[in-house]
C-alpha angles and dihedrals in degrees: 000000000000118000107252114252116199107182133140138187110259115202110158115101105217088059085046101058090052075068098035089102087050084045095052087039091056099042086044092057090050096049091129093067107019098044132211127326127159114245085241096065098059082061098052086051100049086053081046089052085231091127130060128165145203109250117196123172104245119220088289078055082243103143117243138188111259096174144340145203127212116202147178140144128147113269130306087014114066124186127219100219098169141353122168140169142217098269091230087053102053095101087063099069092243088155091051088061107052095051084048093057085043096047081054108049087046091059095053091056095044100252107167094198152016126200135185132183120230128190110233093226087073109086086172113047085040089057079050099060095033085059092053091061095260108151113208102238103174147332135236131182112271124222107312103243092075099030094220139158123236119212111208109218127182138190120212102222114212103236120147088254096063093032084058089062106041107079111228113260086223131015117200082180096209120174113266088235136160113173108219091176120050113257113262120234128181119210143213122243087250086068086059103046085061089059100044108033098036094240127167085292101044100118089042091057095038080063104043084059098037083055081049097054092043083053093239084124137021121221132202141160126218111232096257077071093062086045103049089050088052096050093055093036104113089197117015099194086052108043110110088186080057105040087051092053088053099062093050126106119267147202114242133248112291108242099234120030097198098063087052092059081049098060104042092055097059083042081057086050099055099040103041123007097047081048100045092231106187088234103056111136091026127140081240096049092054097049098050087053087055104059089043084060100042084049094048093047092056088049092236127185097256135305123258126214145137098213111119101218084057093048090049108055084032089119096044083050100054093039089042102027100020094230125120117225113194134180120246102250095038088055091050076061093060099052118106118240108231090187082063089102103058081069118125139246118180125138138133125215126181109313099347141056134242107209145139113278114209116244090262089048102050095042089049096057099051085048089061098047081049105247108161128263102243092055096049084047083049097055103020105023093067109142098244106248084031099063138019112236122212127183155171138161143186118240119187095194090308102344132099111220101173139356160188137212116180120190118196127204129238103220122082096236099041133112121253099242112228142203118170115186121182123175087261089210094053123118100227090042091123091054088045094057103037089051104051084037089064102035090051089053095052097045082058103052095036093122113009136004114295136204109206137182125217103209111228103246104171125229088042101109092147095062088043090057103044088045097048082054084052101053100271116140144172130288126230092258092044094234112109135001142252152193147166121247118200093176098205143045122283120231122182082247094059096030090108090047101055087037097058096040085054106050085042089053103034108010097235118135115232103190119265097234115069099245102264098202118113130234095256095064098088119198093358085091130109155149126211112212107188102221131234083263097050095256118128124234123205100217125179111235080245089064101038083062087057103045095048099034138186092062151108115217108212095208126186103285089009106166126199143185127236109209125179127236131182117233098251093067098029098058088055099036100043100029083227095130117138097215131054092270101237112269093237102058121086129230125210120262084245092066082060103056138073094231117054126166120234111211120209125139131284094263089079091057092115090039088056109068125153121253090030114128100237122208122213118216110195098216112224089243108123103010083314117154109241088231145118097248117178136001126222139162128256116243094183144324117228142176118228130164111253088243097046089051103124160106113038103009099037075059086062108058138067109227138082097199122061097170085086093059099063143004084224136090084247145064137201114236113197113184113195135182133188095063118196128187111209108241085215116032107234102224125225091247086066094040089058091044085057090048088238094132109088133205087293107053092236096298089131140034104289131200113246117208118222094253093048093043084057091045099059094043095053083050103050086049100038108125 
């Protein structure tokens, strides 16, 4: 267990000089590389406010300063002059900290800048400020008695005025849309007759109108509708398919007629003479024409239907027609939950809790930390049966640390609406943020692929930085960020799938053809997205992953690794656990990050290559399943000594104990990304009909072949 860390930013000034004796101490004891200031001066900064310091209860629970930072500049360029830590506290990023708290405070004010000097004769303050994302920019001679050199080293600070002027790398150039008002489909007869007669399709079109009546969806029918029940009606008066039709909504008259017959003609065209459908120039082909045409004139949604011909031609029609024609059950994908936000939670990690804020709570809290009101009433004021809410916040006993507000649309084809606020001086902040990131992600793209939209909320470098690493990228006006989330892996057999629900949801154009390259052709692969503005990006399979993550991208030739876990540590590393893990009981700071680290011995070293997808199997020790559980992506594979196992990776596991991992000195640390948890187990007695097993049984990491790897995915996601 982590020792507990209370600590806590202390800017008022009259707090400040009851430290400023501890303040003067600490800087005295650091004169060699801080310099000389006079004591009076750490007293004119604090009423400035140019000095704020870290404050932790010693072992009397008296609070004490731990570390502190002195600042000044001319607006919008600020200037680092010292920051210095307790010598017995420097392990604990204390430094980090406080330039996190300043970075922030300086966004919100605009600030376009920060620079700090650094003597050169300082490795390690200059690593520091290297690690903080301060570029050396030039050098100048320091004061003569010492003879130094001073390296000049200046921060960017993400404020709306730089990102206006730093073009996207790339632009994926996505709406900024929010449907207020659920999207509006009209629907073929066939549709109807699923409802009405319990056909195959019953239950699908029980939903879809149940969706309607709980206004997730809006339906409608074009006239020809009306006109090709009546010609088949034996007895009008009478009809109650009729009589019902009658009473739905529906598109009004075309303006012009003409322009109607047009159009369907050239509809008739594209789905059944340059296919050579048997029932071109049918009654029924016409009409089905008709009702395309009267549904692309009145810029609808999308069409649905289940007839084949219309399915088939459905991407010629939306490049040539501009009307998207989906299938019943793929559209039920598509329609917002707007259960989704009486989701839990709950959780408890070591020395805090993970649970659901209520709507005052989370939107006083971003209050407090100053986040504007437009974008609270943005993410917490959605009208209930309008919008889909989805939250989580950090307490530490009373107090909210972090938090998330997520806020859905209701249209099928809108973006999920963002704000992540983390206390930019905590300690934990990175673990904050890269915890309610992910699982706001995920929540997202839980059933189908997402576009979301990370709201700009200045003074929060930590969660800009976390969400550039997962995909996120800027806007056209600079302002806030955005990705795709496709939420599953991706087969050849599902490919049209995910690349219809993604252009429906984000706009975003995956290729047609599934891309036909293999996984030894190095950099010669590609894949080319079409973005929201028509332009075409060349991503590597390796970026698409991380632009659309979560996701595995089951490539031509594509190779895994099958590893085996036991259920103790599966259920907490992975989050695969079948029952509510009990509230009292802590999980490890490793369950709440992206990146965890897998241990096994030395010996899967070659199994163990990055970039590999790497399947979990959950070992029937202990209660276990037998069963491979959840898929992820290797980051990298390295040795390390059981003793020297520490740091960053020691963060990223969830054991205390590596002695059980190896008879070796060493262990093998894998750290993966990309998790994703198998919607259906795939138990021990299919992966050995599928001859993925191995001589070992799966006691030890074991090579997957492509076509196995592809076996066990479409089976983990088969309906």
């Amino acid at each position: 267990m982590k020792l507990m860390l209370r600590t806590v930013i202390e800017r008022s000034p009259t707090n400040l000089k009851r430290h400023l004796n501890e303040i003067i101490a600490l800087s005295n004891g650091e004169k060699e590389a801080l310099g000389f200031l006079p004591n009076a001066a750490y007293e004119d900064a604090i009423v400035q406010k140019r000095l704020f310091a870290m404050l932790a209860d010693d072992d009397r629970g008296e609070s004490v300063v731990v570390g502190y930072i002195l600042h000044g500049g001319v607006f919008p360029h600020a200037r680092v002059q010292q920051v210095c830590t307790k010598p017995d506290w420097r392990r604990h990023k204390v430094a980090s900290a406080l330039i996190d708290a300043l970075v922030a405070d300086l966004e919100r004010a605009g600030f376009l800048t920060l620079k700090a000097n650094v003597a050169d004769d300082l490795p390690h303050a200059q690593a520091f400020y290297e690690r903080q994302g301060f570029e050396a920019v030039s050098s100048k001679a320091g004061g003569s008695a010492r003879g130094r050199t001073i390296v000049v080293r200046v921060r960017n600070l993400a404020t709306p005025n730089l990102f206006s002027t730093v073009p996207a790398m790339i632009d994926l150039g996505l709406p900024k849309r929010f449907g207020t008002e659920a999207s509006f489909y009209t629907f073929d007869l066939n549709v109807l007759f699923d409802l009405v007669r319990n056909r195959q399709r019953h239950e699908s079109a029980c939903a879809l109108f149940g969706a309607a009546l709980d206004h997730r969806i809006r339906l409608g029918i074009a006239a020809e509708f009306i006109n090709e029940l009546r010609r088949t009606s034996v007895n009008q008066g009478s009809d109650p398919v009729l009589q019902m039709a009658l009473q739905m909504p529906r598109l009004p008259p075309p303006v012009d007629a003409q322009n109607l017959e047009r159009l369907a003609t050239e509809i008739h065209e594209i789905v059944f003479s340059k296919r050579n459908n048997p029932g071109a120039g049918s009654i029924q082909a016409r009409s089905d024409s008709r009702h395309l045409a009267h549904s692309a004139l009145s810029r609808v949604s999308g069409f649905i239907t289940s007839d084949g011909a219309l399915l088939e031609a459905r991407d010629d029609l939306l490049s040539q027609i501009g009307i998207d024609v989906a299938g019943l059950d793929e559209l039920l994908t598509l329609l917002p939950d707007t259960t989704s936000h009486l989701e839990s939670t709950e959780r408890r990690g070591e020395g805090f809790e993970c649970r659901t804020p209520t709507v005052d709570e989370a939107a006083a809290y971003l209050r407090s930390s100053g986040v504007p009101a437009s974008v609270i009433e943005d993410v917490c004021g959605a009208v209930i049966g309008r919008a889909a809410g989805w939250r989580s916040a950090i307490w530490e006993g009373s107090k909210i640390v972090a938090t998330a507000c997520l806020a859905s649309s209701v249209s099928t084809s809108g973006e999920a609406r963002l704000v992540i606020n983390v206390d930019s001086g905590h300690l934990d902040r990175e673990l904050y943020a890269e915890h309610l990131l992910d699982a706001a992600v995920k929540h997202t793209c839980g059933s189908n692929p997402a576009a979301i939209r990370l709201l700009n909320v200045p003074g929060q470098p930590t969660v800009g930085a976390l969400a550039a690493i997962r995909g996120f990228v800027p806007t056209g006006n600079g302002h806030d960020l955005v990705k795709v989330a496709i939420g599953q892996p991706v087969t050849q057999e599902g490919w049209d799938t995910v690349r219809q629900a993604t252009r429906r949801k984000t706009g975003l154009g995956l290729p047609m053809q599934w891309p036909n390259f293999r996984d030894n052709e190095g950099d010669g692969r590609s894949i080319t997205v079409t973005n929201g503005a028509g332009q075409p990006l060349i991503l590597s399979p390796e970026r698409f992953e991380d632009m659309f993550g979560p996701t595995i991208y089951l490539w031509p030739g594509r190779e895994a690794v099958i590893v085996p876990i036991q259920r103790v540590y599966a259920d907490e590393l992975l989050g695969t656990n079948r029952q509510t893990r009990l509230s009292f009981i802590e999980d490890r700071n490793a369950s709440f990050l992206s990146r965890r680290t897998y241990v096994n011995t030395p010996r899967a070293r070659n199994a163990m290559r990055p970039g590999l997808p790497i399947l979990f199997y959950e070992s029937g020790k202990n209660g276990g399943r037998s069963a491979v559980v959840a898929v992820a992506r290797i980051v990298d594979s390295v040795l390390a000594s059981k003793e020297a196992a520490s740091g960053d990776a020691a963060r990223r596991v969830v054991v205390d104990d590596l002695s059980d991992f190896s008879s070796m000195d060493e262990v093998l640390m894998t750290t993966f990304d990309n998790l994703i948890a198998f919607p259906k187990p795939i138990s021990f007695a299919c992966l050995k009909e599928f001859g993925a097993v191995g001589a070992s049984n799966l006691i030890s990491a074991t090579a997957l072949s492509h076509e196995n790897l592809v076996r066990i995915i479409e089976a983990a996601w088969s309906k």
